[in-house]
C-alpha positions as CSV (number, residue, x, y, z in Angstrom):
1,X,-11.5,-11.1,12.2
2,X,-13.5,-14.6,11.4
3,X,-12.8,-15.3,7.7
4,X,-15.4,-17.3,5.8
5,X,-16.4,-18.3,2.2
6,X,-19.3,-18.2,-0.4
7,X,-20.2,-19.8,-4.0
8,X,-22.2,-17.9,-6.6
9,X,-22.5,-17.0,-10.2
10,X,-20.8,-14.6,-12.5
11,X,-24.3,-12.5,-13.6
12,X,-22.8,-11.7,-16.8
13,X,-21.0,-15.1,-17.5
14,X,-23.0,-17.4,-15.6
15,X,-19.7,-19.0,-14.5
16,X,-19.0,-20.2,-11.2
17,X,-17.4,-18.0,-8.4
18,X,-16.1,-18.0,-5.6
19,X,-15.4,-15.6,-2.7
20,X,-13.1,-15.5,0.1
21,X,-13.8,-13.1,3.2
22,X,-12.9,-11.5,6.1
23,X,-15.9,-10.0,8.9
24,X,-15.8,-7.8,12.0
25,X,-17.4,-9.2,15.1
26,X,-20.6,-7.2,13.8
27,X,-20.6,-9.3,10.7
28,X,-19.7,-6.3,8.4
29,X,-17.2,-7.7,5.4
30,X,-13.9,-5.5,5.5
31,X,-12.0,-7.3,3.1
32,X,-13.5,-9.5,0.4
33,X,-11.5,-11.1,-3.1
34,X,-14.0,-12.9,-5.2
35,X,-12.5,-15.3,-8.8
36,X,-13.6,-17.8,-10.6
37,X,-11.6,-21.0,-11.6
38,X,-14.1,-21.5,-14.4
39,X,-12.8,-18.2,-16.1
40,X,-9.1,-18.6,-16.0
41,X,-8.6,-18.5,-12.1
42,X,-9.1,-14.9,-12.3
43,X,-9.5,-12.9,-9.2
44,X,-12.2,-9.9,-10.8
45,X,-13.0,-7.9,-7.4
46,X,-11.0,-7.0,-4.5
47,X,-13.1,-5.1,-1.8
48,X,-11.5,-3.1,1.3
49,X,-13.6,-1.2,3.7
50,X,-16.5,-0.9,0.5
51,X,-13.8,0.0,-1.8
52,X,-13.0,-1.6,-5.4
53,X,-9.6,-1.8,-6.3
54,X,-10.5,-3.5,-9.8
55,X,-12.7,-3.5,-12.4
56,X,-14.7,-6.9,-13.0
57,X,-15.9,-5.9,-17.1
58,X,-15.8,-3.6,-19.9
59,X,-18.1,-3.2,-22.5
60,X,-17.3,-4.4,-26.3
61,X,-18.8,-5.3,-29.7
62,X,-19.1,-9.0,-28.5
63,X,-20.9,-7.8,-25.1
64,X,-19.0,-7.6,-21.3
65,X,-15.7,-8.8,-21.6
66,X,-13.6,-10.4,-18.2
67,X,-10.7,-8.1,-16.7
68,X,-10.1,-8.6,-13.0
69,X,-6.6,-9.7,-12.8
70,X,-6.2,-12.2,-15.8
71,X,-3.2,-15.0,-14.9
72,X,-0.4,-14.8,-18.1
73,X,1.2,-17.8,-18.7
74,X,3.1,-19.3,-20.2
75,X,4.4,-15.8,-21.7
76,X,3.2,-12.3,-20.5
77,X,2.2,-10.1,-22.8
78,X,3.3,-10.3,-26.7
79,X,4.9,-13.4,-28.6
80,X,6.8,-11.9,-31.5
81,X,5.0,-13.2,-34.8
82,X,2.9,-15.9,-32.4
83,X,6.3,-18.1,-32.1
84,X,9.2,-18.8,-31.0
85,X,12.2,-21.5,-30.9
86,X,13.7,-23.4,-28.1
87,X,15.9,-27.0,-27.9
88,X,15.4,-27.0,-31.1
89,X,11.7,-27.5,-31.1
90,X,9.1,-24.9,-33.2
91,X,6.2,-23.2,-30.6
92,X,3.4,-21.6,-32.6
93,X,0.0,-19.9,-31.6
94,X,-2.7,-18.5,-33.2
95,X,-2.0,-14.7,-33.1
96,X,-5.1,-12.7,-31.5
97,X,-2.7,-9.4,-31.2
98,X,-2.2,-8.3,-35.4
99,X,0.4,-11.2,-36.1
100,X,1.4,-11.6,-32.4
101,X,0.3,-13.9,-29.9
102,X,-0.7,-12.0,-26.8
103,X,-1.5,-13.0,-23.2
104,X,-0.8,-16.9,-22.8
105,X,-2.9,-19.5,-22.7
106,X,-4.5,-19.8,-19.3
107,X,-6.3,-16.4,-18.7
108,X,-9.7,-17.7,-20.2
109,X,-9.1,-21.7,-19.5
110,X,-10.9,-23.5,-16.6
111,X,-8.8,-24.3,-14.3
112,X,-9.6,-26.9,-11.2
113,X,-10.6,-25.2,-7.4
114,X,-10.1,-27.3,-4.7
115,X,-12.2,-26.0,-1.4
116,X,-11.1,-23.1,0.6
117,X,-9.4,-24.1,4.2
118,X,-9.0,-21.7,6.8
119,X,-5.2,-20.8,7.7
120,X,-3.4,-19.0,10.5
121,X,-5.2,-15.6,10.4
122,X,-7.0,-16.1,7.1
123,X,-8.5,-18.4,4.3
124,X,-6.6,-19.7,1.2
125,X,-8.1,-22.0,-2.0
126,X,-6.0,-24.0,-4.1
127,X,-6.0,-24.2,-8.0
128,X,-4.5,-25.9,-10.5
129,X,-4.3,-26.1,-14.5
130,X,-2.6,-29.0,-16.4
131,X,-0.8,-29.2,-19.2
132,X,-1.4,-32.8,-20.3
133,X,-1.0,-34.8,-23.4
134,X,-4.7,-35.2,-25.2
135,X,-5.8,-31.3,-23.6
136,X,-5.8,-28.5,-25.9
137,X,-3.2,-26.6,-23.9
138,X,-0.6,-29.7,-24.5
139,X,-1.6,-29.3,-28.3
140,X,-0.7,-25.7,-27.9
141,X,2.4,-26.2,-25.8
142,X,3.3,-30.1,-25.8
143,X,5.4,-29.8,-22.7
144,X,3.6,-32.3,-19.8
145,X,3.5,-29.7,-16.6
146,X,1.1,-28.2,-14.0
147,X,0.8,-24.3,-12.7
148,X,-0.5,-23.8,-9.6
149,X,-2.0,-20.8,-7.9
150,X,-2.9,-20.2,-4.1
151,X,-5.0,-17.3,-2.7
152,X,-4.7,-16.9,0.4
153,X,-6.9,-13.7,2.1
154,X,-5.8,-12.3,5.4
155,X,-7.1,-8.8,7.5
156,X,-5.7,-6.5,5.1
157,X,-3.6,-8.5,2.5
158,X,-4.4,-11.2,-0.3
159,X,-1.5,-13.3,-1.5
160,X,-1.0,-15.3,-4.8
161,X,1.4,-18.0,-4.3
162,X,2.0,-19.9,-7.4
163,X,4.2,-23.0,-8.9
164,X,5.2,-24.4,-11.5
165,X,6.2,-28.3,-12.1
166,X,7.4,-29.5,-15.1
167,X,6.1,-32.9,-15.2
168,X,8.0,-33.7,-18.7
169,X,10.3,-36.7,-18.4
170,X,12.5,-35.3,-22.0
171,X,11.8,-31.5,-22.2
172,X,12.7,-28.4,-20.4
173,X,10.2,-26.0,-19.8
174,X,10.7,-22.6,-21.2
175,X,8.2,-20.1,-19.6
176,X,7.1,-16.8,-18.1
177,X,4.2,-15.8,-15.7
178,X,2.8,-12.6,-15.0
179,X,-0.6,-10.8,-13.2
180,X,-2.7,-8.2,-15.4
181,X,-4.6,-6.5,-12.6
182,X,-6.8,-3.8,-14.0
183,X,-7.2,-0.9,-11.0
184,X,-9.8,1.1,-10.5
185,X,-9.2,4.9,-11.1
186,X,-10.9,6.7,-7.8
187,X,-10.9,10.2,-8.4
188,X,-9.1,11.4,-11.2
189,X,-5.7,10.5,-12.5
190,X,-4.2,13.8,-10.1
191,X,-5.0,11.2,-7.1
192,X,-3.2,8.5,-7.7
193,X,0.4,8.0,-7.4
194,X,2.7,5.0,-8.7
195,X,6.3,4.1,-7.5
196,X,7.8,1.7,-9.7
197,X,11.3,1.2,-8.3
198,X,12.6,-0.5,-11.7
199,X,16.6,-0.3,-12.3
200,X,15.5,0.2,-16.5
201,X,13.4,0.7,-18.8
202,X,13.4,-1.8,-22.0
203,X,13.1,-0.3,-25.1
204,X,10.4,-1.2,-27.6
205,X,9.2,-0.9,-30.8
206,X,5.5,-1.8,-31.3
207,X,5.1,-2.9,-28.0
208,X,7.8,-5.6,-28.8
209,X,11.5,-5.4,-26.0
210,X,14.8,-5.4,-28.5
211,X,16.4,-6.6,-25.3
212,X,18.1,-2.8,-24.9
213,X,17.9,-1.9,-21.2
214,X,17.8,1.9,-20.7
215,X,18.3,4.2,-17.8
216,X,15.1,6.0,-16.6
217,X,16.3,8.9,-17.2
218,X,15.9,8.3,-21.0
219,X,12.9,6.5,-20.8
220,X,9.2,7.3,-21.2
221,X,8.4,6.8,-17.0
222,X,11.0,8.1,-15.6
223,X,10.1,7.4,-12.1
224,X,13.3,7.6,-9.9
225,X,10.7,9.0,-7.8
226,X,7.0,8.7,-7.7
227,X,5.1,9.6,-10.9
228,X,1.1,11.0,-11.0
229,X,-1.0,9.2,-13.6
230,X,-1.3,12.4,-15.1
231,X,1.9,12.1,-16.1
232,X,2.5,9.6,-18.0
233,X,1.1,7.6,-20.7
234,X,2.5,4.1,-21.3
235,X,2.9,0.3,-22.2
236,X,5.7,-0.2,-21.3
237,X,7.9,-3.0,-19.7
238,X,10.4,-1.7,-16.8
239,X,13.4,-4.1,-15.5
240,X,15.2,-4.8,-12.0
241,X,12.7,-5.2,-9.7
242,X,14.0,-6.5,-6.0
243,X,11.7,-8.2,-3.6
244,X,12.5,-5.4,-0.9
245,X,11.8,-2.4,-3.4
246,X,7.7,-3.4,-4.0
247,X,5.4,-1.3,-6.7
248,X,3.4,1.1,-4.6
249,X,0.0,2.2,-5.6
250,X,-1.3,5.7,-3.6
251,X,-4.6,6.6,-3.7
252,X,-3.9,10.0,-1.9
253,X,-7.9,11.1,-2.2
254,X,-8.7,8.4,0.1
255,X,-5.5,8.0,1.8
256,X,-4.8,4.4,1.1
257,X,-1.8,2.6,0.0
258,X,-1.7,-0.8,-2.5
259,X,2.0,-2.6,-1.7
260,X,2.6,-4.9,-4.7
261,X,5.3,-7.1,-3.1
262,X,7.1,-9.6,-5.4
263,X,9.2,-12.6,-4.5
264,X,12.7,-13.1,-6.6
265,X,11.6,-14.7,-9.4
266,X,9.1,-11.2,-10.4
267,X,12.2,-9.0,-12.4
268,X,9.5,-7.3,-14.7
269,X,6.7,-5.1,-14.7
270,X,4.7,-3.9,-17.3
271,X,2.9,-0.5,-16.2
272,X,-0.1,0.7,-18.4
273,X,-1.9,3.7,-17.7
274,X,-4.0,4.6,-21.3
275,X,-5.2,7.9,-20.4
276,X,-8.6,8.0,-21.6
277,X,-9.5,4.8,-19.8
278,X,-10.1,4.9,-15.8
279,X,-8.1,2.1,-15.0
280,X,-4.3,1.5,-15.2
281,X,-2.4,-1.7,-14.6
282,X,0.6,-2.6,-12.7
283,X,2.2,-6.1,-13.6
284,X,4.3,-7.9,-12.0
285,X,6.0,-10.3,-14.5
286,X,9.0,-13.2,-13.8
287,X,10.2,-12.1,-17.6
288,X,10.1,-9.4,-20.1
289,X,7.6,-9.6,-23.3
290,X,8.7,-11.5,-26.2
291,X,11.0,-13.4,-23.5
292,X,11.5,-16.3,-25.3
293,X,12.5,-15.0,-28.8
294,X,14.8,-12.6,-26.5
295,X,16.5,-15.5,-24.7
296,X,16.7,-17.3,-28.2
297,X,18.8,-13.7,-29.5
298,X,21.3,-14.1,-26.0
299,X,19.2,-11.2,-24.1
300,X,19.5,-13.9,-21.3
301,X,19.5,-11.4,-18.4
302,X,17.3,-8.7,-20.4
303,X,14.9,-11.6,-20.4
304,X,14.9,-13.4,-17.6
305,X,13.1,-16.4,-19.0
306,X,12.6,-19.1,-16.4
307,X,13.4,-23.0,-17.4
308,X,13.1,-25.9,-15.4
309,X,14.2,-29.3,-16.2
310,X,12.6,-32.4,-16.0
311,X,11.3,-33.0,-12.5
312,X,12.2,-29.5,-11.4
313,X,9.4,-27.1,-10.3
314,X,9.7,-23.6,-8.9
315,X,7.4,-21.2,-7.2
316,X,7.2,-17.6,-6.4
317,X,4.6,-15.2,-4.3
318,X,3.2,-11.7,-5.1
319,X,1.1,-9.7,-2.4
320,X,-1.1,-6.7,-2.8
321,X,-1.8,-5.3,0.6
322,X,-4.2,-1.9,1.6
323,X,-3.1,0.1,4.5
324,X,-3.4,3.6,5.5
325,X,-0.8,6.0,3.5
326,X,0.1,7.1,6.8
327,X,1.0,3.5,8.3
328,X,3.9,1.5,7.7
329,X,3.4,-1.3,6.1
């Protein structure tokens, strides 16, 4: 497969985009992932054999509105009251959820692209957003650091490696990171199948964890096996996730199969499926929602908020990859 790359426009944004590629020897695209670092680094289509796996807009009030795969940082989903406390320092955001502060900060910044290089088997850009004293995000969260995020594209895979350096010489760095991929429904919500092999479920009032971890059994997804989006109805956040148990997405109409693989650091997943929308969204997450305020309350393993001190950095991959349902992956 010869792997190549183009530049264009966002027709509803007019932002900058670029995609990465993979073509047969006839010059047909089988695999194709197209973001733009202009919009939060947010990777909006991700083509298989003429297939899209996610939905690029929706229509609002305001006019089309981004989905794709929004980046969450530093804190997926919900910030309880839009703050929290930690070393003894006040964090505040503006709520844009009720009172809550949803989402992070980086899903709708510009982030800087460097150009795509071709790798062994494939193509991979580099990106980075700063947190830097004088930016807005440093006014927002006045710890100096830098997130980075790699896609890489190969025959049937696309990888998002990311890091994180705290650059801070006096304070730690709190944080969580997460992926909201919105997938497209094909066929109705009797085709598609999710395996979410989750140890527990945390328990939630208005979308908010207490830190309570609960057995499957006695939660609202119960899957301890395989669950049918008609099934189920949830946003929910699910705990224990292991690096050699990935999320499985099948799309048994068309007999294809989306492996979400996770490195160590991804514990969470939040899985929501509304059921009069045709997408649904499986998340992989390094923490739970509202992680810091749970950390704050001793919910340290509930949590699983990540801190690095100064000078320290850490990284961690997830993978989506399309085979055949009948193939091993």
């Amino acid at each position: 497969m010869k792997f190549g790359y183009d530049v264009g426009t966002h027709p509803d944004f007019a932002k900058e985009t670029v995609s990465l590629y993979g073509e047969d020897d006839a010059g047909e695209r089988q695999i194709e992932i197209t973001y733009s670092p202009q919009m939060g680094c947010n990777m909006f289509s991700l083509l298989h054999d003429g297939i899209e796996y996610l939905l690029d807009t929706t229509s609002t009030a305001q006019g089309p509105a981004l989905l794709g795969s929004p980046i969450l940082y530093p804190s997926p989903n919900r910030i309880r009251n839009a703050r929290f406390e930690f070393d003894d320092r006040q964090f505040c955001f503006e709520p844009n959820d009720g009172t809550n502060f949803l989402h992070g900060l980086v899903a709708k910044t510009a982030w800087t692209g460097e150009t795509p290089e071709p790798v062994d088997d494939g193509i991979a850009v580099r990106n980075s957003i700063s947190f830097v004293p004088g930016s807005d995000l440093y006014e927002q969260f006045p710890i100096q650091h830098r997130l980075e995020l790699t896609y890489t594209l190969h025959e049937n895979r696309v990888s998002l490696d990311f890091a994180v350096i705290n650059l801070d010489d006096t304070h730690r760095l709190p944080f969580g990171l997460g992926i909201h991929p919105y997938f497209n429904l094909i066929g109705t919500r009797d085709d598609v199948r999710l395996d979410v092999p989750a140890r527990k479920w945390m328990e939630a009032t208005d979308l908010l964890p207490s830190g309570r971890l609960v057995d499957l059994a006695n939660s609202p997804g119960d899957f301890r096996e395989p669950k049918l989006l008609s099934e189920l109805d949830l946003d929910d956040v699910f705990w224990g996730l292991e690096p050699d148990l990935p999320q499985v997405i099948y799309y048994e109409n068309i007999g294809v199969r989306l492996t979400l693989s996770a490195s160590d650091i991804f514990t969470h997943t939040c899985i929501f499926c509304p059921p009069k929308y045709p997408i649904f969204c499986v998340e992989n997450q390094t923490c739970s929602a509202d992680a810091h305020n749970l950390y704050a309350q001793g919910f340290t393993e509930e949590s699983n908020l990540l801190i690095l001190e100064p000078g320290e950095s850490r990284a961690g991959r997830i993978e989506i990859r399309i085979d055949e349902i009948g193939l091993a992956p």
